[in-house]
C-alpha positions, -999 to 999 in steps of 0.1 A, spaced: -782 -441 -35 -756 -460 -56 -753 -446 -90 -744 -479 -111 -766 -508 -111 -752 -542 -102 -754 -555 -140 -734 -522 -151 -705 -525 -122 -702 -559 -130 -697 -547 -167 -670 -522 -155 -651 -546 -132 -649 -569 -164 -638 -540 -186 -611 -534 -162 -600 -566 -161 -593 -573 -200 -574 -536 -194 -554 -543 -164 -523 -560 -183 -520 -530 -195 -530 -501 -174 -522 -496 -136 -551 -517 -120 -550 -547 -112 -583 -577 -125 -612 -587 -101 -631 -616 -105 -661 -612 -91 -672 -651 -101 -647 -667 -80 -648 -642 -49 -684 -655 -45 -673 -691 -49 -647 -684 -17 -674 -671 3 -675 -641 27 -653 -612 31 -639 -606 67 -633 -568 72 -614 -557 104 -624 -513 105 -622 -486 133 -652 -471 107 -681 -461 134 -699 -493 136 -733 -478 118 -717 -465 94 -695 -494 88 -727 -518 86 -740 -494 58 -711 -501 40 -710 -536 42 -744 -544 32 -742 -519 3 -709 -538 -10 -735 -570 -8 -762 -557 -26 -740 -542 -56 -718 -573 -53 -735 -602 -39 -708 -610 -14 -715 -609 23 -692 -595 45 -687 -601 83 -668 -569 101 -652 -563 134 -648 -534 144 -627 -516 175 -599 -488 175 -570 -491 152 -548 -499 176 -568 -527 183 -574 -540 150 -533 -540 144 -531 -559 174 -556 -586 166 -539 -588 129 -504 -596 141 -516 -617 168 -529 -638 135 -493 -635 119 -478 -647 144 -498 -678 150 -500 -683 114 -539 -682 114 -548 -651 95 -589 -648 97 -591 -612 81 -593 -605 44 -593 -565 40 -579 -543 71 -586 -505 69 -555 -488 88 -559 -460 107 -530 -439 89 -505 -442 57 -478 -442 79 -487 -474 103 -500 -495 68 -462 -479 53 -448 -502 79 -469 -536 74 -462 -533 38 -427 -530 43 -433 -565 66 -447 -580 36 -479 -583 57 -504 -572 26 -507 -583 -11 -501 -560 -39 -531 -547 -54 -539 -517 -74 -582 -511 -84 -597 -491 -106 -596 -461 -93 -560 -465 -81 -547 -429 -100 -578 -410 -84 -566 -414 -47 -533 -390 -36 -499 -400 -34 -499 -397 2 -527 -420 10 -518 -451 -12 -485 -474 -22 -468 -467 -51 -472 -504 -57 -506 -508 -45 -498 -526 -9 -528 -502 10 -553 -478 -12 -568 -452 5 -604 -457 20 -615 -424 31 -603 -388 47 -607 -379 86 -601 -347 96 -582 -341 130 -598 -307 146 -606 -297 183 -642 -307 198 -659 -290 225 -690 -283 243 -705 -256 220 -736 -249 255 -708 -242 278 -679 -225 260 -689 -187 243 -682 -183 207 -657 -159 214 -636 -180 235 -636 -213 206 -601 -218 203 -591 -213 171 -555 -220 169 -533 -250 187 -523 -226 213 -558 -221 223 -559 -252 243 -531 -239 264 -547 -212 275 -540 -209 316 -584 -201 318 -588 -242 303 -565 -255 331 -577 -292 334 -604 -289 309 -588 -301 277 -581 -340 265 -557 -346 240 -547 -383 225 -522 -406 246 -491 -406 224 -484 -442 232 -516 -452 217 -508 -450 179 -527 -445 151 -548 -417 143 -535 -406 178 -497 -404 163 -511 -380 134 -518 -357 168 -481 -359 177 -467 -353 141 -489 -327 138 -476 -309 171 -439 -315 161 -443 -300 126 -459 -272 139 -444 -262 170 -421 -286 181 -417 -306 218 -422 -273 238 -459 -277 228 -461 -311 251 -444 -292 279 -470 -267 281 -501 -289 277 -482 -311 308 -483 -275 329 -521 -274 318 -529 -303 331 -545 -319 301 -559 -355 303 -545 -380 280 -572 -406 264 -572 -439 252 -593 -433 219 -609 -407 203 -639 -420 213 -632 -413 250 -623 -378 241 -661 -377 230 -675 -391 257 -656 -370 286 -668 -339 262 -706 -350 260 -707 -354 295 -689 -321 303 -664 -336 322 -637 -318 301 -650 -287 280 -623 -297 249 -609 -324 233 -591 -332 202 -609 -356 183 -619 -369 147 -640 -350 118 -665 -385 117 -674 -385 153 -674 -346 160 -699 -348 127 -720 -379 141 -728 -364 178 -730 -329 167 -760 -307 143 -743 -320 111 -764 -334 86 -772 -368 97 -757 -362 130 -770 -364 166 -778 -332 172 -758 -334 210 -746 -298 222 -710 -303 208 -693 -287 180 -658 -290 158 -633 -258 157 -606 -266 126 -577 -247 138 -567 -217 116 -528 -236 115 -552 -268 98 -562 -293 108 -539 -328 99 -557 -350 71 -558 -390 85 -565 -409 51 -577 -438 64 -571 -475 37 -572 -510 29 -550 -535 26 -553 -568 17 -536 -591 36 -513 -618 28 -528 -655 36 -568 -642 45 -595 -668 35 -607 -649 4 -580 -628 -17 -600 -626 -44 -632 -609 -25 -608 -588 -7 -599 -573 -42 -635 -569 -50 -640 -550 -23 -611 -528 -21 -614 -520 -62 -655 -515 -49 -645 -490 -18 -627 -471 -45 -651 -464 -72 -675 -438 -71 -702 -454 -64 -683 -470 -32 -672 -434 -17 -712 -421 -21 -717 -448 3 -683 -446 25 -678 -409 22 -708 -392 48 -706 -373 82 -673 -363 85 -657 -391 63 -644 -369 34 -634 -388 -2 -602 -393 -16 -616 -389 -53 -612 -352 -74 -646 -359 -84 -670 -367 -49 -657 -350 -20 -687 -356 8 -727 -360 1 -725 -330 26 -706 -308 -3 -677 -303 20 -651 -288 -2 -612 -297 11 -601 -269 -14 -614 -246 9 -608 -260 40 -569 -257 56 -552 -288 65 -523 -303 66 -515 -334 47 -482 -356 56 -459 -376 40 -462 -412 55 -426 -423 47 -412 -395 69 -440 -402 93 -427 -434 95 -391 -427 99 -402 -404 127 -429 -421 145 -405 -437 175 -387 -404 186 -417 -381 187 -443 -408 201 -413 -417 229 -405 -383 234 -439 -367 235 -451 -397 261 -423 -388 284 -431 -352 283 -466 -357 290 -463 -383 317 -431 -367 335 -419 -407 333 
């Protein structure tokens, strides 16, 4: 249940506004975002759960919002496709990582734009300058089939999935793929460097196209462990709210790598000024107790997860997306070629 009313967010936006010259954040008008009409929102945010948070942006707001929603590769696609024809039809893009929204910023693909809330989310998972704000928190851990694989035998480190006894029955993200799949690869160099990839290629472990497929070969038992995604681990499995499907998540004791998902705004979309509404919306506390559920932790000190996860207590790794960045065509190029023996 949202916590402020519409009357009182309305009051808040307003407040900001008169303070933004100011302060950090950046004004909203609210008036004139309903005057340009809709907001188009491209997400990889579970469809269900993406729906839930567009129609509770309407009802606080009053602005409708039309989303598509497909894999982040797919949505960063579709986006520069628009670029380049010099069409663009989306408003506010949610990235799958820092480091890939690092790089459209630096394009000059996304407006400036720092909300509210802009000095609650982490230096890691925003702009200095306000060019992508964090959304929400995924956490990368491994995902198996908790009816077929003892307790005792859960792995509970990286190397776990290496194990000779799992031979062909572990999936693990296509490097090639990008997005939430390259915080896979970083992760693996950091920790343990190339020599990782060569034993996973001697293990025979299947590379996937999305996390999504990783789920599916899982819940069917074709392969017994997969690496996957805190939201979708959290929406199958007996989580709160989940599906209750035989399948469970195992953070690794090395952590687990934090994929802060965020917004931009993009340069040139039908309706700037509702695209800040929503962003400076997604941001604010009452936004998050909508965004944040099932596996989709919050970025504010204040709300962590209406299932009182607590990331204090929890070991992951969090990453730097400017190095990221910098890194992102030797590890992904190297790890594929590893992988694929090509």
């Amino acid at each position: 249940m949202i916590a402020l009313g519409r009357a009182l967010w309305v009051a808040v936006v307003v407040a900001a506004a008169s303070a933004g010259a100011a302060g950090a954040q950046d004004a909203v008008d609210v008036a004139k975002a309903k005057a340009e009409g809709k907001v188009v929102w491209y997400t990889s945010t579970p469809i269900e759960q993406g729906q839930k948070i567009a129609d509770a942006f309407q009802k606080e707001t009053g602005i409708k919002v039309e989303m598509f929603r497909s894999g982040g590769s797919s949505i960063l696609r579709r986006f520069q496709q628009e670029m380049d024809a010099g069409r663009v039809a989306v408003d506010v893009l949610t990235h799958s990582e820092p480091a890939a929204a690092n790089a459209l910023g630096k394009k000059g693909f996304f407006v400036a734009f720092k909300p509210v809330n802009f000095d609650k989310v982490p230096e890691a998972a925003k702009d200095p300058n306000g060019l992508f704000v964090g959304q929400r928190l995924n956490m990368m851990t491994h995902y198996l089939r908790s009816d077929k694989v003892a307790a005792a035998d859960e792995p509970k480190t990286w190397d776990d999935l290496l194990d000779p006894k799992w031979k062909g029955k572990v999936s693990i993200p296509d490097p090639k793929i990008g997005g939430g799949h390259y915080y896979f690869v970083y992760t693996i160099y950091k920790l343990f460097g190339k020599e990782w990839f060569e034993k996973a290629r001697a293990n025979d472990v299947l590379l996937t196209q999305s996390h999504g497929v990783t789920e599916n070969q899982v819940m069917s038992g074709e392969r017994l462990f997969g690496v996957s995604i805190s939201v979708l681990t959290r929406n199958d499995g007996p989580f709160p709210g989940g599906k209750n499907a035989p399948i469970n998540e195992a953070l690794p004791k090395e952590g687990g790598a934090l994929l802060a998902g965020g917004l931009g705004i993009t340069k040139g979309g039908p309706n700037p000024a509702g695209a800040k509404v929503f962003v400076d919306w997604a941001s604010s506390l009452e936004g998050q107790k909508v965004i944040n559920h099932n596996g989709l932790f919050s970025l504010r000190k204040d709300f962590t997860s209406r299932e009182n996860d607590d990331l204090s207590k929890m070991h992951y790794l969090w990453f730097d997306p400017n190095e990221m960045d910098v890194k992102r065509e030797q590890y992904t190029r190297e790890a594929e070629k590893i992988l694929t023996a090509n």
